[in-house]
N, C-alpha and C positions, 0 to 999 in steps of 0.2 A: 412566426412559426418556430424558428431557434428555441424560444422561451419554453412553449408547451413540448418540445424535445427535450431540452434541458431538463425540465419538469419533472417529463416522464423516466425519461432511463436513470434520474436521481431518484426517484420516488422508487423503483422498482431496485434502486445498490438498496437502499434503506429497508426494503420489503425484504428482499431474498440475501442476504447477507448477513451471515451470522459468526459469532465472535468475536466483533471488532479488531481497531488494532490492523496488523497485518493480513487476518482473516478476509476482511473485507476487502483486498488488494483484487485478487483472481476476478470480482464480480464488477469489479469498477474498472477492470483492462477488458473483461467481454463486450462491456456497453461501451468505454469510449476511445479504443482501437479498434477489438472486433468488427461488432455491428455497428456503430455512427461512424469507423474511421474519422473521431475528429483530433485526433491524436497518430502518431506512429510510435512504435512501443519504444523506441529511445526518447520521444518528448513524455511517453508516458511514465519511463523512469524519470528524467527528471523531472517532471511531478513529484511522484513518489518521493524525491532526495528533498524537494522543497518543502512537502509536507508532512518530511519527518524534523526539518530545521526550523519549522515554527511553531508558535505554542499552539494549541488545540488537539483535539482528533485528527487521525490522519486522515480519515472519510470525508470530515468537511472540508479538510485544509485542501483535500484533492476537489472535491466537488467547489468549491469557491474559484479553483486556481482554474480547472477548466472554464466552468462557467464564465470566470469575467475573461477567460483568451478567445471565448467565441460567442461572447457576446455583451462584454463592458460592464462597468457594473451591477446592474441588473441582471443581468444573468449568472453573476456571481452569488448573489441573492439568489434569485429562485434556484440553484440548481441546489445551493447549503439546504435551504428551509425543504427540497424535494427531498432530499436525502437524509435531513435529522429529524423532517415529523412521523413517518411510519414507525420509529427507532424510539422515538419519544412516549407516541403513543401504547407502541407495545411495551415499553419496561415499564411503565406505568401497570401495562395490564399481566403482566407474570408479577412484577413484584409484589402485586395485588396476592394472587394466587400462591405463589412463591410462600411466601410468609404463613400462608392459612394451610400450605399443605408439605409444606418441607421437611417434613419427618416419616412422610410414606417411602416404604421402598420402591414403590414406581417414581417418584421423580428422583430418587435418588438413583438409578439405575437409569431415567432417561439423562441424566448431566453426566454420569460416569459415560455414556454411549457416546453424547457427544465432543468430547472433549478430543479424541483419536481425530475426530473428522476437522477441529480447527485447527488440528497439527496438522493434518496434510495440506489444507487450503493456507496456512503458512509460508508452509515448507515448497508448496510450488509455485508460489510467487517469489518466494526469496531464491527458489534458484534458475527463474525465468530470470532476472533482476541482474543475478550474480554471475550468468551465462553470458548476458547482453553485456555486461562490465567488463568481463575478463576475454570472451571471445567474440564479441560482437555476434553473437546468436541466439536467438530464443532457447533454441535445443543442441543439447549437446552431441556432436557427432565425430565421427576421426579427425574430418577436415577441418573442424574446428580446433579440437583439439593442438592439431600439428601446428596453429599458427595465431597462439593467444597474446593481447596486446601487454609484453610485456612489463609497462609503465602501471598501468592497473593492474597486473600482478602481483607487483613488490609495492605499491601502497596496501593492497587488501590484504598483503600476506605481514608489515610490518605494524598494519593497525589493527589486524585478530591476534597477532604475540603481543603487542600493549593489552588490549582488552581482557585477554584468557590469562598473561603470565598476573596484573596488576591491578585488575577488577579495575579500570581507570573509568574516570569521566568522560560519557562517550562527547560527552561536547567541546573539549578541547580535543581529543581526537578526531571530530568533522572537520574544526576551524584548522587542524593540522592536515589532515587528507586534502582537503580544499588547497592550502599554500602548496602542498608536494604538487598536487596535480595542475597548480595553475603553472608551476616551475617546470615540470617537467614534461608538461605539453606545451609550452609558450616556448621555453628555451631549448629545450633537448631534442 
Protein backbone atom coordinates (compact mmCIF):
# COMPACT_ATOMS: atom_id res chain seq x y z
CA UNK A 1 0.00 0.00 0.00
CA UNK A 2 3.28 2.50 0.96
CA UNK A 3 4.16 2.04 -2.84
CA UNK A 4 0.87 3.16 -4.56
CA UNK A 5 1.17 6.27 -1.84
CA UNK A 6 4.47 6.95 -2.60
CA UNK A 7 3.39 6.65 -6.25
CA UNK A 8 0.84 8.83 -6.02
CA UNK A 9 1.78 12.08 -3.92
CA UNK A 10 5.18 11.84 -6.18
CA UNK A 11 3.27 11.57 -9.26
CA UNK A 12 1.08 14.65 -8.24
CA UNK A 13 4.94 16.98 -6.61
CA UNK A 14 5.77 16.11 -10.41
CA UNK A 15 2.14 17.12 -11.90
CA UNK A 16 1.49 20.38 -9.94
CA UNK A 17 4.99 21.75 -9.33
CA UNK A 18 6.32 24.16 -11.32
CA UNK A 19 9.74 25.91 -11.60
CA UNK A 20 12.00 23.42 -10.26
CA UNK A 21 14.74 23.85 -8.01
CA UNK A 22 13.49 25.41 -4.75
CA UNK A 23 10.04 26.08 -6.47
CA UNK A 24 9.16 22.60 -5.96
CA UNK A 25 10.02 22.82 -2.06
CA UNK A 26 6.41 24.22 -0.80
CA UNK A 27 4.48 21.04 -2.94
CA UNK A 28 6.74 18.29 -1.61
CA UNK A 29 6.22 19.74 2.36
CA UNK A 30 2.15 19.74 1.61
CA UNK A 31 2.38 16.10 0.47
CA UNK A 32 4.99 14.62 2.89
CA UNK A 33 4.41 16.72 6.24
CA UNK A 34 1.15 18.10 5.47
CA UNK A 35 -1.15 15.47 4.21
CA UNK A 36 0.84 11.92 4.63
CA UNK A 37 2.79 13.39 7.85
CA UNK A 38 5.49 10.90 6.81
CA UNK A 39 7.82 13.50 7.78
CA UNK A 40 7.89 16.47 10.59
CA UNK A 41 9.10 19.66 8.98
CA UNK A 42 12.54 19.50 10.85
CA UNK A 43 13.10 15.84 9.10
CA UNK A 44 11.73 17.64 6.28
CA UNK A 45 14.31 20.20 6.30
CA UNK A 46 16.91 17.88 6.65
CA UNK A 47 15.84 16.45 3.55
CA UNK A 48 16.00 19.61 1.94
CA UNK A 49 19.96 20.18 3.46
CA UNK A 50 20.60 16.57 2.03
CA UNK A 51 19.15 17.04 -1.24
CA UNK A 52 20.77 20.14 -1.94
CA UNK A 53 24.42 18.30 -0.70
CA UNK A 54 24.00 15.78 -3.39
CA UNK A 55 24.34 15.83 -7.11
CA UNK A 56 20.85 15.72 -9.01
CA UNK A 57 17.64 17.61 -8.78
CA UNK A 58 16.52 18.52 -5.50
CA UNK A 59 12.89 17.01 -6.43
CA UNK A 60 14.43 13.61 -6.86
CA UNK A 61 16.95 13.79 -4.39
CA UNK A 62 13.96 14.52 -1.88
CA UNK A 63 11.61 12.10 -3.45
CA UNK A 64 14.42 9.05 -3.40
CA UNK A 65 15.35 10.17 0.31
CA UNK A 66 11.80 9.88 1.52
CA UNK A 67 10.87 7.06 -0.42
CA UNK A 68 13.62 4.75 0.63
CA UNK A 69 12.98 6.09 4.75
CA UNK A 70 9.56 4.64 4.23
CA UNK A 71 9.86 2.23 2.36
CA UNK A 72 13.61 0.74 1.37
CA UNK A 73 14.81 0.82 -1.71
CA UNK A 74 12.03 0.31 -3.71
CA UNK A 75 10.30 2.82 -2.61
CA UNK A 76 12.99 5.05 -3.30
CA UNK A 77 12.42 4.07 -6.95
CA UNK A 78 9.01 4.42 -7.19
CA UNK A 79 8.64 7.50 -5.48
CA UNK A 80 11.97 9.20 -7.93
CA UNK A 81 10.35 7.64 -11.27
CA UNK A 82 6.54 9.10 -9.52
CA UNK A 83 7.89 12.46 -9.39
CA UNK A 84 10.32 12.78 -12.63
CA UNK A 85 7.69 11.05 -15.28
CA UNK A 86 4.91 13.70 -15.35
CA UNK A 87 8.08 16.32 -15.34
CA UNK A 88 9.61 14.27 -18.21
CA UNK A 89 6.66 13.96 -20.01
CA UNK A 90 5.65 17.42 -20.04
CA UNK A 91 9.04 19.25 -21.09
CA UNK A 92 8.89 17.00 -23.83
CA UNK A 93 5.51 18.32 -24.58
CA UNK A 94 6.05 22.53 -24.06
CA UNK A 95 9.37 21.96 -25.60
CA UNK A 96 7.60 20.61 -28.45
CA UNK A 97 5.33 23.66 -28.61
CA UNK A 98 7.77 26.01 -26.94
CA UNK A 99 10.08 26.04 -30.05
CA UNK A 100 7.07 26.19 -32.86
CA UNK A 101 5.61 29.05 -30.94
CA UNK A 102 8.09 31.28 -28.94
CA UNK A 103 7.90 34.27 -30.80
CA UNK A 104 4.09 35.05 -29.89
CA UNK A 105 3.42 37.55 -27.40
CA UNK A 106 1.06 35.26 -25.56
CA UNK A 107 3.68 33.01 -24.52
CA UNK A 108 5.83 35.47 -24.00
CA UNK A 109 3.70 37.22 -21.64
CA UNK A 110 2.46 33.80 -20.22
CA UNK A 111 6.50 33.03 -18.87
CA UNK A 112 6.97 36.84 -17.96
CA UNK A 113 3.46 36.06 -15.69
CA UNK A 114 4.86 33.25 -14.37
CA UNK A 115 8.20 33.82 -13.33
CA UNK A 116 6.65 36.44 -9.92
CA UNK A 117 4.85 33.24 -8.88
CA UNK A 118 8.32 30.84 -8.80
CA UNK A 119 9.75 33.75 -6.73
CA UNK A 120 7.15 33.62 -4.26
CA UNK A 121 6.88 29.70 -4.03
CA UNK A 122 10.78 30.03 -3.38
CA UNK A 123 10.80 32.73 -1.20
CA UNK A 124 8.28 30.71 1.10
CA UNK A 125 9.93 27.84 1.41
CA UNK A 126 13.26 29.45 2.00
CA UNK A 127 11.91 31.29 4.79
CA UNK A 128 9.80 28.29 6.40
CA UNK A 129 13.46 26.60 6.14
CA UNK A 130 15.21 29.77 7.55
CA UNK A 131 12.48 30.32 10.30
CA UNK A 132 12.74 26.53 11.58
CA UNK A 133 16.79 27.17 11.57
CA UNK A 134 17.14 30.09 13.38
CA UNK A 135 13.96 30.00 15.54
CA UNK A 136 12.75 26.77 15.55
CA UNK A 137 9.37 27.73 13.95
CA UNK A 138 7.54 27.37 10.87
CA UNK A 139 6.24 31.27 11.22
CA UNK A 140 7.64 33.91 12.55
CA UNK A 141 6.03 35.55 15.60
CA UNK A 142 7.37 37.82 18.72
CA UNK A 143 7.77 34.76 20.77
CA UNK A 144 9.93 33.57 18.43
CA UNK A 145 11.50 36.09 17.73
CA UNK A 146 12.51 36.97 21.57
CA UNK A 147 14.41 33.54 21.69
CA UNK A 148 16.30 32.52 18.50
CA UNK A 149 18.87 29.68 18.52
CA UNK A 150 21.78 31.76 18.70
CA UNK A 151 24.52 29.04 17.41
CA UNK A 152 22.41 28.93 13.96
CA UNK A 153 22.52 32.50 13.99
CA UNK A 154 26.11 33.39 13.87
CA UNK A 155 26.63 30.35 11.37
CA UNK A 156 23.93 31.75 8.90
CA UNK A 157 24.91 35.23 9.46
CA UNK A 158 28.90 34.36 9.04
CA UNK A 159 28.14 32.09 5.91
CA UNK A 160 25.72 34.98 3.84
CA UNK A 161 28.94 37.65 4.62
CA UNK A 162 31.45 34.80 2.88
CA UNK A 163 28.82 34.25 0.23
CA UNK A 164 27.29 38.15 -0.52
CA UNK A 165 31.01 39.89 0.41
CA UNK A 166 33.14 36.79 -1.82
CA UNK A 167 30.81 35.20 -4.30
CA UNK A 168 32.48 32.01 -2.73
CA UNK A 169 31.93 28.31 -3.36
CA UNK A 170 29.02 27.44 -1.68
CA UNK A 171 30.44 23.90 -1.16
CA UNK A 172 33.19 24.55 0.98
CA UNK A 173 30.97 26.89 2.72
CA UNK A 174 28.26 23.66 3.69
CA UNK A 175 31.58 21.36 4.39
CA UNK A 176 32.26 24.53 6.71
CA UNK A 177 28.69 25.17 8.20
CA UNK A 178 28.59 21.44 8.82
CA UNK A 179 32.17 21.54 11.03
CA UNK A 180 30.90 24.92 12.81
CA UNK A 181 27.63 23.36 13.78
CA UNK A 182 28.95 19.85 14.54
CA UNK A 183 31.47 22.05 16.97
CA UNK A 184 29.22 24.09 18.41
CA UNK A 185 26.38 21.77 19.17
CA UNK A 186 28.59 18.89 20.24
CA UNK A 187 30.81 20.96 22.32
CA UNK A 188 29.31 24.33 23.30
Amino acid sequence: MIYWELLWSFLQVGIFSFGGGYGILPVIQQQVVAQNHWLTMKEFTDVVTISQMTPGPIALNAATFVGTKLAGPAGGVIATIGCSLPTTLLALLVAHYYYKYRDMRLVKGIFEGLRPAIVSLIATAGLSILFLSLFNTETLSPAAVSSPDWKAVVIFAVCLAILRKWKSNPIPIMIGSGVAGAVAYLLL
